[in-house]
TORPA-4810 file (N, C-alpha, C, O; in nm, 3 decimals):
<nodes>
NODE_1_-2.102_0.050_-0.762_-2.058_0.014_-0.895_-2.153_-0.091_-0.951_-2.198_-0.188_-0.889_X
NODE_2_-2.176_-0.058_-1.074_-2.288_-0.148_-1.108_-2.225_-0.273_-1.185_-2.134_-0.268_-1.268_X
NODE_3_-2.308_-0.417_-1.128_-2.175_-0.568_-1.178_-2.243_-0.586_-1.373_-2.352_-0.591_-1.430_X
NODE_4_-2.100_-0.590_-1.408_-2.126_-0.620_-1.583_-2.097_-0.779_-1.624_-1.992_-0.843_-1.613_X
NODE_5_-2.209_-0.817_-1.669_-2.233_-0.961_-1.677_-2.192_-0.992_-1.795_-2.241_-0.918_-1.881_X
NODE_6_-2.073_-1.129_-1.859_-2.050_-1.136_-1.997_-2.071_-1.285_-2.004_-1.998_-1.360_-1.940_X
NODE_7_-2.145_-1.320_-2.063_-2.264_-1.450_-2.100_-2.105_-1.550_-2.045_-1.993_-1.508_-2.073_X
NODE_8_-2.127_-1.680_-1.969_-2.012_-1.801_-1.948_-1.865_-1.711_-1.877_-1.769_-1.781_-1.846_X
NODE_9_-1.858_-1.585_-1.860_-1.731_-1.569_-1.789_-1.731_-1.581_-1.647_-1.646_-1.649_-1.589_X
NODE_10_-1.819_-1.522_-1.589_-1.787_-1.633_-1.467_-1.804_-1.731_-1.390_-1.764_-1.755_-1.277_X
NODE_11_-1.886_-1.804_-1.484_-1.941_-1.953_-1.490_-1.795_-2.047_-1.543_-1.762_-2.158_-1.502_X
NODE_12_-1.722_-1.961_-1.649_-1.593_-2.056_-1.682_-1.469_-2.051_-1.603_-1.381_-2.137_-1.608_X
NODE_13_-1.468_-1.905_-1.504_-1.370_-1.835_-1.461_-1.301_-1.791_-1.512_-1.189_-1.805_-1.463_X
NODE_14_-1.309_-1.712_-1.639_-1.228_-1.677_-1.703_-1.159_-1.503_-1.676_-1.219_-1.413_-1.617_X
NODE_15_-1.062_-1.496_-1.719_-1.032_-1.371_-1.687_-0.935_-1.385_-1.616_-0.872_-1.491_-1.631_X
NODE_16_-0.881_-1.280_-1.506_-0.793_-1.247_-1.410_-0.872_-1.239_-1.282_-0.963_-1.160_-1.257_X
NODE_17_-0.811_-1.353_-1.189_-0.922_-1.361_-1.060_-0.844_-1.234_-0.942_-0.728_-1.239_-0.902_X
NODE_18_-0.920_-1.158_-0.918_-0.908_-1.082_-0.820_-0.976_-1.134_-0.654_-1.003_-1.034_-0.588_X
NODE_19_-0.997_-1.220_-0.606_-1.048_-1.281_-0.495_-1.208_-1.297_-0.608_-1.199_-1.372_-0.705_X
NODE_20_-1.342_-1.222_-0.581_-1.442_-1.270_-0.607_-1.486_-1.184_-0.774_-1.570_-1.205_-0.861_X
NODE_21_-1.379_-1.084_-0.754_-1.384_-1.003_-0.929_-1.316_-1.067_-1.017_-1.247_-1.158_-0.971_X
NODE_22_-1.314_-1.052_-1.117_-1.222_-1.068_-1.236_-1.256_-0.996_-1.370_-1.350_-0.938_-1.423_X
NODE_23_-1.133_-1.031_-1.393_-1.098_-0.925_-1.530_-1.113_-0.965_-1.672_-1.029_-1.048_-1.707_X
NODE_24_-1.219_-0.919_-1.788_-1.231_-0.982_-1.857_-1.227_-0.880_-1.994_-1.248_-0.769_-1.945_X
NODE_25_-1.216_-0.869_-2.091_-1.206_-0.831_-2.231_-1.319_-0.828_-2.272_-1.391_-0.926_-2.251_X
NODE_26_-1.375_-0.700_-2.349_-1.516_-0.691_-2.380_-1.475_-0.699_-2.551_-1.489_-0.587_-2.601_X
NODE_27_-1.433_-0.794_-2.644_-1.432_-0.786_-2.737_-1.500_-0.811_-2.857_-1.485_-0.774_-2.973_X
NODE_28_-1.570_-0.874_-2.803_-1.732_-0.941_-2.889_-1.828_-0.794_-2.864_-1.891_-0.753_-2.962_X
NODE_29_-1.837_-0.720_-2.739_-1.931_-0.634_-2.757_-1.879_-0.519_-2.843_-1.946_-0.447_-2.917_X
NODE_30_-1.792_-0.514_-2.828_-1.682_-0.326_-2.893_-1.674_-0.422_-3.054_-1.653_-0.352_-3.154_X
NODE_31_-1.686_-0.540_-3.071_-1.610_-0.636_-3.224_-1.746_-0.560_-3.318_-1.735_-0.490_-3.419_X
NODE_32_-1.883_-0.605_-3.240_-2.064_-0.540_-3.285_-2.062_-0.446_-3.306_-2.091_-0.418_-3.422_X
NODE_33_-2.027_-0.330_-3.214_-2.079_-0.210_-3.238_-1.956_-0.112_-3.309_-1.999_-0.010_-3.361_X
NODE_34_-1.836_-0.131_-3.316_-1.807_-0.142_-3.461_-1.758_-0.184_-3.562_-1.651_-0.155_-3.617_X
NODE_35_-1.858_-0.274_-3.597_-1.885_-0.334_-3.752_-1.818_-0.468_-3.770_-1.860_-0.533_-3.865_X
NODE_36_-1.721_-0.523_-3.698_-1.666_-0.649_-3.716_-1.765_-0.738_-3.696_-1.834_-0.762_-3.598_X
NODE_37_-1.756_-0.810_-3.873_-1.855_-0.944_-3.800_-1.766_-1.020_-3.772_-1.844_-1.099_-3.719_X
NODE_38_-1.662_-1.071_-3.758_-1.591_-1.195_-3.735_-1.497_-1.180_-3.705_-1.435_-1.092_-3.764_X
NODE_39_-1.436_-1.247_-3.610_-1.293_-1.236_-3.559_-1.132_-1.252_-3.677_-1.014_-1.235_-3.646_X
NODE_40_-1.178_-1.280_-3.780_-1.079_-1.313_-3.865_-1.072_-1.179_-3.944_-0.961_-1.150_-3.989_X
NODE_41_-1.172_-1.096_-3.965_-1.142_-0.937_-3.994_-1.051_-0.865_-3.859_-0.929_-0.853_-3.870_X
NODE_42_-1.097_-0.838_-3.780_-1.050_-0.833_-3.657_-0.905_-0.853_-3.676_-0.828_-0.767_-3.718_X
NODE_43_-0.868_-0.987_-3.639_-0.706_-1.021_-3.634_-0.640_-0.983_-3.757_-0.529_-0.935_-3.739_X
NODE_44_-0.683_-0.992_-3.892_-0.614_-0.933_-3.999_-0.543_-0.758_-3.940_-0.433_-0.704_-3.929_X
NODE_45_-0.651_-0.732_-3.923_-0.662_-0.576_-3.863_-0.548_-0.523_-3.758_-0.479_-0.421_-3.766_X
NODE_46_-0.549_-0.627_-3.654_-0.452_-0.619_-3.554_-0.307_-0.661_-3.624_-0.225_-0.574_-3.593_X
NODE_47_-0.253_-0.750_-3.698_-0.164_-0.785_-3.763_-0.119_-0.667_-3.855_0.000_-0.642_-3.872_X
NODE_48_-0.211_-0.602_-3.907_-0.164_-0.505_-4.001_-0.107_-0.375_-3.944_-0.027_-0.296_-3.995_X
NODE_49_-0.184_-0.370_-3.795_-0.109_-0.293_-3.710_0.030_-0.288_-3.659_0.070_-0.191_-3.594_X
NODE_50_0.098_-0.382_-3.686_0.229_-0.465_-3.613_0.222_-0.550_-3.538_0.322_-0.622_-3.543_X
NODE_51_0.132_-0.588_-3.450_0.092_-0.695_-3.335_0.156_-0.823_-3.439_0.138_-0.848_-3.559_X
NODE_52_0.256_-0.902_-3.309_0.263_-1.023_-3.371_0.225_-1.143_-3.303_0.309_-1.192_-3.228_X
NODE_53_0.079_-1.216_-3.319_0.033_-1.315_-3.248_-0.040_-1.420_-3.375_-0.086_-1.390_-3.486_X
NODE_54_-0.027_-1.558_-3.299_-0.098_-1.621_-3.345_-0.245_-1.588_-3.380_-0.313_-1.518_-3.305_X
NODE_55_-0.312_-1.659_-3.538_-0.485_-1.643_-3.492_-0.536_-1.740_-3.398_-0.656_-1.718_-3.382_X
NODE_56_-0.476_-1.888_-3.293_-0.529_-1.897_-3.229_-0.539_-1.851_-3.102_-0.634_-1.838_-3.025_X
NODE_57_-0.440_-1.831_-3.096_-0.366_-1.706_-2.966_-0.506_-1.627_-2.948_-0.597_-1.637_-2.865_X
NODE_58_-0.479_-1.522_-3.089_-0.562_-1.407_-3.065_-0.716_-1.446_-3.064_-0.797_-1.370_-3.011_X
NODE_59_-0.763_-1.588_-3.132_-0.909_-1.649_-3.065_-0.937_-1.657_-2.882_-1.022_-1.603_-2.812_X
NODE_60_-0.830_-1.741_-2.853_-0.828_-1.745_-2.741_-0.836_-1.618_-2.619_-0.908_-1.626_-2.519_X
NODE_61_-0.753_-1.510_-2.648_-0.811_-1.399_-2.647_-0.944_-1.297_-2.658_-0.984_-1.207_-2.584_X
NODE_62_-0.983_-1.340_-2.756_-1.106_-1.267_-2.792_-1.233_-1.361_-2.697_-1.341_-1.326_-2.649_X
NODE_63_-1.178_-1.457_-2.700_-1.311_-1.588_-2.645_-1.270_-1.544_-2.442_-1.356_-1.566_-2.356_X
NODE_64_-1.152_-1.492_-2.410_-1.147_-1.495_-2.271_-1.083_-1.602_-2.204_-1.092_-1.627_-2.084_X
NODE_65_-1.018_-1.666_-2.293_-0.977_-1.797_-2.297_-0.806_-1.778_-2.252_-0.763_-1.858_-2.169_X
NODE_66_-0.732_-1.695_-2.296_-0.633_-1.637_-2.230_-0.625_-1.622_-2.150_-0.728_-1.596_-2.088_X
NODE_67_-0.494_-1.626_-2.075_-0.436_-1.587_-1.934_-0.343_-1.448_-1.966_-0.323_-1.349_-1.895_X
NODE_68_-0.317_-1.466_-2.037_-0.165_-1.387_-2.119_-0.222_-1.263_-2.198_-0.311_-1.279_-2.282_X
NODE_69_-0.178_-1.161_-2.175_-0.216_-1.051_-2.257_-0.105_-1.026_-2.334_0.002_-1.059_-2.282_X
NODE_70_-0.101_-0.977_-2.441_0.006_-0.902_-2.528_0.003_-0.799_-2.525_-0.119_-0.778_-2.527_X
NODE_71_0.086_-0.632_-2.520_0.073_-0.524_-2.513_0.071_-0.433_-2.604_0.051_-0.312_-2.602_X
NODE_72_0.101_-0.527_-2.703_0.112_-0.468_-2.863_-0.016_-0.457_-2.896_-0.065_-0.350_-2.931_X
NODE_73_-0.123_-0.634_-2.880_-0.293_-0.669_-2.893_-0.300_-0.556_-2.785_-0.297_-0.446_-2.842_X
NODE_74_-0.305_-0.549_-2.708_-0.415_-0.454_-2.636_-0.399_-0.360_-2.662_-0.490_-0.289_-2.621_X
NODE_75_-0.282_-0.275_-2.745_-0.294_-0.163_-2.813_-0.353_-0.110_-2.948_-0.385_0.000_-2.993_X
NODE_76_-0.352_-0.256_-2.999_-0.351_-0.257_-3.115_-0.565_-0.249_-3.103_-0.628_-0.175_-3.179_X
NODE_77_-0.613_-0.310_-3.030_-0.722_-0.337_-2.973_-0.822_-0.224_-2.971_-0.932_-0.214_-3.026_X
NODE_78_-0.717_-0.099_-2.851_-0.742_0.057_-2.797_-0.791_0.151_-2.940_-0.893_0.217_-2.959_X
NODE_79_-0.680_0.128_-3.021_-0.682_0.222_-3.161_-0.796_0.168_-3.249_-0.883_0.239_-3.300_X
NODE_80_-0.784_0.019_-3.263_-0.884_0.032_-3.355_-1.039_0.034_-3.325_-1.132_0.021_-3.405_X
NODE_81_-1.040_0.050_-3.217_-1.190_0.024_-3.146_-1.210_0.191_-3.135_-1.314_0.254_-3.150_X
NODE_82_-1.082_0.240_-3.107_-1.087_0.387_-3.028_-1.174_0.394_-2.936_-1.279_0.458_-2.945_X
NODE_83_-1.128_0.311_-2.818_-1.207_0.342_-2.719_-1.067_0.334_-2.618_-0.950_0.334_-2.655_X
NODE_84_-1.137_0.327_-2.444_-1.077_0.327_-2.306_-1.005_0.211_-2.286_-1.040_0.103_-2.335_X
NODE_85_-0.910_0.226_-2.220_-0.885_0.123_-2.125_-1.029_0.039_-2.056_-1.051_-0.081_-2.071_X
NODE_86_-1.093_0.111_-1.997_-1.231_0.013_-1.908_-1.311_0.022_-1.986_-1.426_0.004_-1.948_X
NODE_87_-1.283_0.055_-2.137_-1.408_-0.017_-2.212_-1.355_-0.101_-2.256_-1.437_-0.169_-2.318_X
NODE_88_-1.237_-0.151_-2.264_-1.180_-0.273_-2.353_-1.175_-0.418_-2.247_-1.192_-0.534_-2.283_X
NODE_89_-1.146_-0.367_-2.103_-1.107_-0.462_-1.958_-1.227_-0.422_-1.891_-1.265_-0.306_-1.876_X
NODE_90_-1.282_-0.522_-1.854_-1.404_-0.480_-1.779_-1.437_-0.575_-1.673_-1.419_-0.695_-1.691_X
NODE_91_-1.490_-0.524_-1.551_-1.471_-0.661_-1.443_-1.609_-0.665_-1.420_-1.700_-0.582_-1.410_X
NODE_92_-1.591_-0.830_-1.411_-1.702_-0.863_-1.372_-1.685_-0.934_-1.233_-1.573_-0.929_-1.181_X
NODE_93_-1.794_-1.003_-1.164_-1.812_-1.048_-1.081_-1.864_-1.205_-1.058_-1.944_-1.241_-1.145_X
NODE_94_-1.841_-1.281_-0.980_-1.898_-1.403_-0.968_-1.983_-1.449_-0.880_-1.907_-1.442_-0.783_X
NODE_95_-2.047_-1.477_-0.852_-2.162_-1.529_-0.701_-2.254_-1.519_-0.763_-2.364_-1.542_-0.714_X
</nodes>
């Protein structure tokens, strides 16, 4: 399996620690490629979906900064990205 590197996540530990993996949100890369420049389009977006979260919540989220997932955001996430489950959660590694 090839290790996917996301700039400060596992330098901050962020994510969900699996012993030396963890679990992290690719939302800055899927936010680029399509078309969101900014997280405040983004969360409008998710809100309009039904998701009900804070925007710092959902910063904290997007930054990896969360512990807490919402199931509504991560759906809301799936649709508008239209992508996978393991393109949205993606593990990385630390060492």
């Amino acid at each position: 399996m090839s290790e996917t590197v996301i700039p400060g996540a596992a330098a901050s530990g962020v994510g969900l620690a699996l012993g030396k993996r963890h679990l992290a949100l690719n939302v800055r890369v899927l936010m680029a490629q399509r078309g969101y420049r900014n997280v405040r389009s983004l969360y409008l977006d998710v809100l309009k979906s039904g998701a009900d979260i804070s925007y710092s919540q959902f910063a904290r989220i997007v930054d990896n900064q969360s512990e807490k997932l919402n199931l509504a955001v991560v759906n809301a996430l799936l649709n508008l990205f239209d992508c996978s489950v393991m393109e949205l959660i993606i593990e990385t590694r630390q060492g």
